[in-house]
C-alpha positions as CSV (number, residue, x, y, z in Angstrom):
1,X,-79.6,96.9,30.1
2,X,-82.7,95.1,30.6
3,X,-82.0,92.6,33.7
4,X,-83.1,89.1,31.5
5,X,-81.0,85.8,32.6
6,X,-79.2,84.8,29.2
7,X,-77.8,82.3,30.5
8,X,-81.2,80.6,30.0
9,X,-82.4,80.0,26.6
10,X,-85.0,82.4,25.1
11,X,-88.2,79.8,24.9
12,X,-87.1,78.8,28.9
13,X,-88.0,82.4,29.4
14,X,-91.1,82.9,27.7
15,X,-89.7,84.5,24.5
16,X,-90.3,83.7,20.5
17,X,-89.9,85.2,17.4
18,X,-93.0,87.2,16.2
19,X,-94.2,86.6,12.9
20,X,-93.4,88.9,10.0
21,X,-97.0,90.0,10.0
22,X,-96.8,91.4,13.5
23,X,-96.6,95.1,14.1
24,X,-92.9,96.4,13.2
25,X,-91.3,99.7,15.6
26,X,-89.0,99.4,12.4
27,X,-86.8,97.7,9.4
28,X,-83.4,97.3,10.2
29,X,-81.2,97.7,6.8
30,X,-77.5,97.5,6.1
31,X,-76.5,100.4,3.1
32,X,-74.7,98.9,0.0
33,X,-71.5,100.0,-0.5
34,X,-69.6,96.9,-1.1
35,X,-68.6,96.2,-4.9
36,X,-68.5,92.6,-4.0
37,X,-72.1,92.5,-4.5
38,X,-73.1,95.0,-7.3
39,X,-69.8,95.4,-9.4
40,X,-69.3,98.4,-10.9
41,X,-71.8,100.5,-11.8
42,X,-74.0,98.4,-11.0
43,X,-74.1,99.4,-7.3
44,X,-74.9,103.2,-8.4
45,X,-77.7,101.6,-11.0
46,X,-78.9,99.3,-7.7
47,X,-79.7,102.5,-5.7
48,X,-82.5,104.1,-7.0
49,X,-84.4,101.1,-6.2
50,X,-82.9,100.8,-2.8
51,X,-84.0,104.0,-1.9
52,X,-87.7,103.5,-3.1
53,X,-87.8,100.1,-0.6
54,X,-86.4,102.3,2.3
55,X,-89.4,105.1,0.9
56,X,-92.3,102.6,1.2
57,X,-91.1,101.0,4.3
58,X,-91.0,104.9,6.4
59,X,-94.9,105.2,5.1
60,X,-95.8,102.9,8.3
61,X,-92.8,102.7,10.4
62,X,-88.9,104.0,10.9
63,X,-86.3,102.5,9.0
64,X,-82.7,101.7,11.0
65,X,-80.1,102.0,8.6
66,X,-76.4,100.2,9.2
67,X,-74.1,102.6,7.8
68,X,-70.4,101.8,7.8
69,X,-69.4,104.9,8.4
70,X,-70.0,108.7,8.7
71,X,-69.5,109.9,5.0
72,X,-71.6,107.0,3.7
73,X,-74.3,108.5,6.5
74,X,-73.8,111.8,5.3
75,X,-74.2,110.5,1.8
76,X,-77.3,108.7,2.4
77,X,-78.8,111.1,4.4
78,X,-78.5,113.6,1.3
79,X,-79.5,110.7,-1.2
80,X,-82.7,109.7,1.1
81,X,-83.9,113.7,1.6
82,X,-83.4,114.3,-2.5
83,X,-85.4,111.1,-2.2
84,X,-88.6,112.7,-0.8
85,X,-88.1,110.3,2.7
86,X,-89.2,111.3,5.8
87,X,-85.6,111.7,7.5
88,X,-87.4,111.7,11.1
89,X,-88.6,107.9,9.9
90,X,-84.5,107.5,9.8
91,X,-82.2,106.4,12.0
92,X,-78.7,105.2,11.8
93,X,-76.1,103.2,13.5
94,X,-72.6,104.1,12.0
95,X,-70.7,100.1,12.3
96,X,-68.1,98.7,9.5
97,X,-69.9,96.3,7.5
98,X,-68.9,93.7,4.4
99,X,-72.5,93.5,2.6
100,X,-75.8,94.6,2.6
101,X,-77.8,91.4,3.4
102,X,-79.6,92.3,6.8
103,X,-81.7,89.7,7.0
104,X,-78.9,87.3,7.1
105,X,-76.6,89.2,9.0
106,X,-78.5,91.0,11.2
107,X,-80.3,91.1,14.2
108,X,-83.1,88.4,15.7
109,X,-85.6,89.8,17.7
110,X,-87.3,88.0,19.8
111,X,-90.6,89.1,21.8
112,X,-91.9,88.2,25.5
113,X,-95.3,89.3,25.4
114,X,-96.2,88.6,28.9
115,X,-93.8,91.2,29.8
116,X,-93.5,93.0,27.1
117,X,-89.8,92.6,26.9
118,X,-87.7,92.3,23.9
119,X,-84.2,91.0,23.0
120,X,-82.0,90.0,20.3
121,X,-80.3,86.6,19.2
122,X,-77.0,86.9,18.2
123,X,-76.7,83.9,15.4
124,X,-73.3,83.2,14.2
125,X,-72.4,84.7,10.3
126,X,-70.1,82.9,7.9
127,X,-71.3,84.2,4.8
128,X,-73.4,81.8,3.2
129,X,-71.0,78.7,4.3
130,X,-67.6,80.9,3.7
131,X,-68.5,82.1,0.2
132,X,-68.2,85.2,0.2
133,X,-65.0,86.6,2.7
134,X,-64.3,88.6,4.8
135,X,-67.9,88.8,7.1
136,X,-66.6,89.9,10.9
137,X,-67.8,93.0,10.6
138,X,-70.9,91.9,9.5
139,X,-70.9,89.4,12.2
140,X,-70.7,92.1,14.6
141,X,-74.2,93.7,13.7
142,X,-76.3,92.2,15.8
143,X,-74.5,93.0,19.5
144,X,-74.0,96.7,17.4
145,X,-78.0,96.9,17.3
146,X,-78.5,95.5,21.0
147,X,-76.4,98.2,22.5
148,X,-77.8,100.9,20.1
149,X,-81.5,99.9,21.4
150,X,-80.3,98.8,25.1
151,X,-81.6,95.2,24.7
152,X,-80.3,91.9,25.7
153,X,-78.7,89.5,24.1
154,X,-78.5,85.7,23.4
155,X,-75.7,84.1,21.8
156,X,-76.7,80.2,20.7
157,X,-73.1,79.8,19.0
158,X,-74.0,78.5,16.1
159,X,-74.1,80.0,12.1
160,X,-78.1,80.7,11.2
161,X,-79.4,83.0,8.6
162,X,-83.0,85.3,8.7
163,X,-83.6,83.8,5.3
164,X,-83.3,80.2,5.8
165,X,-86.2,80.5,8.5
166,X,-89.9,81.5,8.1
167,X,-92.6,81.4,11.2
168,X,-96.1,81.4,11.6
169,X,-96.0,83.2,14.8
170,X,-97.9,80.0,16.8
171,X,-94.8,77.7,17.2
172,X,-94.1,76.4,13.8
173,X,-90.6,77.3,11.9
174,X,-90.5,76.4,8.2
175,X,-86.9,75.7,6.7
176,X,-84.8,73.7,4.1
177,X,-82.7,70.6,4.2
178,X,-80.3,71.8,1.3
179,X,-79.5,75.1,3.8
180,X,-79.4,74.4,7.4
181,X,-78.2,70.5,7.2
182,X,-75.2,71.9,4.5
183,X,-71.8,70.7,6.2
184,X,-70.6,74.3,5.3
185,X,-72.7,75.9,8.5
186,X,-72.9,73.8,11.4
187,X,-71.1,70.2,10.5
188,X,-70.6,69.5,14.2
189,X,-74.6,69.2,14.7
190,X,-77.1,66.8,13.4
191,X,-80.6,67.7,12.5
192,X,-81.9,66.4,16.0
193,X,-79.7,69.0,17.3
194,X,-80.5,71.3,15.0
195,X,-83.9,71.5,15.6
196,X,-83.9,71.6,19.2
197,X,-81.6,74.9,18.9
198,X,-84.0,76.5,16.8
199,X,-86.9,75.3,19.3
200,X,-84.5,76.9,22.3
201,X,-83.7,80.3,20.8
202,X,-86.5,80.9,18.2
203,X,-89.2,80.0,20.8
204,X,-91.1,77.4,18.8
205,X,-92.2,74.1,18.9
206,X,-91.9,72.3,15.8
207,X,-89.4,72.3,12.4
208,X,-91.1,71.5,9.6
209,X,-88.7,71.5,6.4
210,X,-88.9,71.7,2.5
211,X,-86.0,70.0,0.2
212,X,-84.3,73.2,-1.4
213,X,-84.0,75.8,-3.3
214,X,-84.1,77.9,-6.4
215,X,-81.7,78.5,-9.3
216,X,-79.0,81.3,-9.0
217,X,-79.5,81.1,-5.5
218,X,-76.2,81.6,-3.7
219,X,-77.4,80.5,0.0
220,X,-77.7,77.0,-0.9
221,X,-81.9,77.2,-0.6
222,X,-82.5,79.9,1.8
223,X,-86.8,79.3,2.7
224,X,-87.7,83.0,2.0
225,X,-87.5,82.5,-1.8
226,X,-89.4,79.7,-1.9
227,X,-92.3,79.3,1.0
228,X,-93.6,82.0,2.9
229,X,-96.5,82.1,6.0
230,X,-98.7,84.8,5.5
231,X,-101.0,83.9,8.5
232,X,-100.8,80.5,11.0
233,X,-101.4,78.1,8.7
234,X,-101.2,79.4,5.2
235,X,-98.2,79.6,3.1
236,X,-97.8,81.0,-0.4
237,X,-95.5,78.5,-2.0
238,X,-93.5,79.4,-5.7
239,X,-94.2,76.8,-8.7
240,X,-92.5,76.6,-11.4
241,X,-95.1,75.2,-14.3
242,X,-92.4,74.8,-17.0
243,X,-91.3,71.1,-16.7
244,X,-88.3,71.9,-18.2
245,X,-87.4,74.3,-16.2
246,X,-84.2,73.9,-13.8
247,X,-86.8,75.1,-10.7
248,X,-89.2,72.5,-11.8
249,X,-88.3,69.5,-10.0
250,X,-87.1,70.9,-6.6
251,X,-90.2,73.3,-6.5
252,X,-92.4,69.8,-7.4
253,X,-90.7,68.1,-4.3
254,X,-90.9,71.3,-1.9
255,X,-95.1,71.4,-2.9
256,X,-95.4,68.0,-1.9
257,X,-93.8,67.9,1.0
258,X,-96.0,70.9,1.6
259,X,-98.7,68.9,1.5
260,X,-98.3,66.7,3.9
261,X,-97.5,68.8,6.7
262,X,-99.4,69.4,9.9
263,X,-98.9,72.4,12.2
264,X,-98.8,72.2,16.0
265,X,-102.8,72.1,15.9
266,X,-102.7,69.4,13.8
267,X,-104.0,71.5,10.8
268,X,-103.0,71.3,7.3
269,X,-101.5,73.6,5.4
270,X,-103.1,76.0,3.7
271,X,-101.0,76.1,0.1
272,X,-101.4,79.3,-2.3
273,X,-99.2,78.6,-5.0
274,X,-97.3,81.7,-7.0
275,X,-95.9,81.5,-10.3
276,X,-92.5,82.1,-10.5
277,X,-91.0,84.8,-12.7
278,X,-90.2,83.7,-16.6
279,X,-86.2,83.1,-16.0
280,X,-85.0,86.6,-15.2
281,X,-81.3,86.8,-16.6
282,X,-79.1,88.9,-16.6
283,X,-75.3,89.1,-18.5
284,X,-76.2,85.6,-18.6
285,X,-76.2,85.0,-15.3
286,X,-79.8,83.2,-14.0
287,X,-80.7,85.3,-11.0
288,X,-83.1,84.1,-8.3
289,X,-85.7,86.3,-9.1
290,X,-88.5,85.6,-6.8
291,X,-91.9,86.9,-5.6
292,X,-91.8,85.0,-2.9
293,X,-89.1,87.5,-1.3
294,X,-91.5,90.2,-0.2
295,X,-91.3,91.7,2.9
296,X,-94.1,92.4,5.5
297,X,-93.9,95.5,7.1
298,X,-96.7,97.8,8.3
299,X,-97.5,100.2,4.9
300,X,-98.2,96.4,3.1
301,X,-96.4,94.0,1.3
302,X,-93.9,95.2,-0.7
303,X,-93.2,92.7,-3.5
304,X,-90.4,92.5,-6.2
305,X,-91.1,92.6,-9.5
306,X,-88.8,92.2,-12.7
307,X,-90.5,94.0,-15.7
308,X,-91.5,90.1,-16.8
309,X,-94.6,88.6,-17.9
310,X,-95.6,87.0,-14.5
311,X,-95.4,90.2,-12.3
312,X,-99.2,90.9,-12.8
313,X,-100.1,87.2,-11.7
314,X,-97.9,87.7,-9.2
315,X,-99.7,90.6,-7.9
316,X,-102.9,89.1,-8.2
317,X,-102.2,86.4,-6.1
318,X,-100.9,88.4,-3.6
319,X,-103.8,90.8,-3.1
320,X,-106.2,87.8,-2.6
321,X,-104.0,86.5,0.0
322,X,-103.7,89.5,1.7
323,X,-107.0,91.3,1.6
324,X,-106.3,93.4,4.5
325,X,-102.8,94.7,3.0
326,X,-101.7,97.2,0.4
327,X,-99.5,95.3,-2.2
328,X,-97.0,97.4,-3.1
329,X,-95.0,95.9,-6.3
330,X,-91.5,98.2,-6.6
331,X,-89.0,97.6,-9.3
332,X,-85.7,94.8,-8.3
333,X,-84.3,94.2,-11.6
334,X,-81.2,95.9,-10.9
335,X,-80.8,94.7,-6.6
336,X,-81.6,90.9,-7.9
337,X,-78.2,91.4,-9.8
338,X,-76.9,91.1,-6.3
339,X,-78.4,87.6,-5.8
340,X,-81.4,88.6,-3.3
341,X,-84.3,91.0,-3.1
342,X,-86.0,93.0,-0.5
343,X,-86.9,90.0,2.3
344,X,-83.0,89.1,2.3
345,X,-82.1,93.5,2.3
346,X,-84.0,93.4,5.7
347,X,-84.9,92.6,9.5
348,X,-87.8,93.9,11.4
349,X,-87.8,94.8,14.4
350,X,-91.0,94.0,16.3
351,X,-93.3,96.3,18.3
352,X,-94.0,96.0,22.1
């Protein structure tokens, strides 16, 4: 183990958390096996998909996959091969787990580019504000990962989820009111304090926040399907343009508040709005279908769409933005049954 003083915070040491945009060594994934999330056959339906994210992620980097245990390995393994994936792109950590939400779940990494060192923060998990029980296991993940990759690890002692947070890689952290101030996380802790653990084990300087989030959203407003940096001072930002529309108001009130940020430098945002999808629902259930949930990684972008009449747009916008990317727009109408896409399936891990 690396010989890093965690008794000291991560920013007192020199570390923060890259951007999303920075190179990856991998994704870190937890399979689905849990009913509690895709019911029925619904889970079997989910997994084609699944396996097409895990596909285009291995095209420019490896893909660490949280298996809870060694026939669900063996079964993936087979699934992935049939697949046409790259198993030398795959590796695997055999742990118990409860769900499949990685990014939430899972591991924080956290970079020291002076000294090219790299550790993992060990956020608390209580499932969304105790929704969804029993988490331990998944709780565990993140001390799992550090002693699978030899790494350090801080422990801030407080609940925090991947997907409430969004950085720009030059101090600023990007988050929602309706999330991390929710009595059902942290009620011990103001926003003051809050912020300044953010600030302490994230490695940045400032919190800037947005009101909430979107319908069908279980996380009470997690930030990644809503705003996302794409660079250090430009977000794409989802807008909802029918006024009556339940995202209407909140997405109104998120854009403004947009607006008047400044970053560290003192720079205003740069705002690309997005469309969201036309209400994607499903056994009359609204899900929070979002193309604001892609995921960075080093093939491209890889952005959910919903077989809807906005995915083009959606696509559109997101080649402009990212001119020096490869889009790559894969199927999520079946994982958004689960009440989160590909961003909130995964963590990256960064490369130094």
């Amino acid at each position: 183990m690396p010989d890093i003083n965690t008794s000291l915070t991560p920013a007192e040491l020199g570390f923060g958390f890259p951007a999303e945009w920075f190179p990856h060594r991998a994704t870190w994934l937890t399979f689905p096996h849990n009913e509690a999330s895709w019911q029925g056959e619904r889970l079997a339906k989910m997994r084609p998909q699944y396996l097409a994210f895990i596909k285009a992620i291995t095209q420019g980097e490896n893909v660490g996959i949280i298996a809870n245990d060694e026939n669900l390995k063996t079964f993936v393994s087979k699934e992935l091969d049939q697949t046409g994936v790259d198993l030398s792109k795959i590796e695997f950590v055999i742990k118990p787990t409860n769900d499949a939400w990685c990014r939430d779940h899972g591991p924080s990494f956290v970079v020291n580019e002076k000294t090219k060192e790299k550790a993992i923060v060990n956020w608390g998990h209580n499932a969304w504000g105790g929704k969804y029980p029993p988490y331990d296991d998944d709780n565990r993940t993140p001390q799992a990962i550090a002693n699978y990759l030899n790494l350090p690890v801080f422990n801030p002692g407080i609940i925090m989820e991947g997907g409430a947070v969004e950085f720009n890689g030059a101090g600023s952290l990007l988050t929602s009111k309706s999330c991390l101030l929710n009595l059902n996380r942290n009620p011990h802790l103001n926003q003051a304090q809050i912020e300044e653990i953010l600030c302490q084990y994230y490695g940045v300087q400032q919190i800037l926040w947005v009101e909430g989030g979107i319908v069908g959203d279980d996380t009470d407003g997690h930030i990644d399907d809503t705003t996302r940096f794409i660079n250090e001072d430009t977000v794409i930002a989802c807008v909802e343009h029918d006024k009556n529309d339940e995202n209407y108001k909140i997405l109104q009130t998120n854009l403004q508040m947009l607006k008047g940020m400044r970053l560290v430098n003192g720079k205003q945002l740069n705002i690309i709005e997005i469309p969201m999808p036309k209400a994607v629902i499903i056994d009359d259930f609204r899900t929070p279908g979002s193309y604001a949930n892609f995921l960075i990684c080093n093939a491209g972008v890889i952005t959910p769409v919903f077989n809807n009449q906005n995915d083009q747009i959606a696509i559109d916008i997101l080649e402009k933005a990212f001119p020096e990317k490869k889009i790559i727009p894969l199927e999520a109408t079946e994982i958004i049954w689960g009440q989160g896409s590909f961003h909130c399936l995964s963590q990256q891990e960064p490369l130094v």
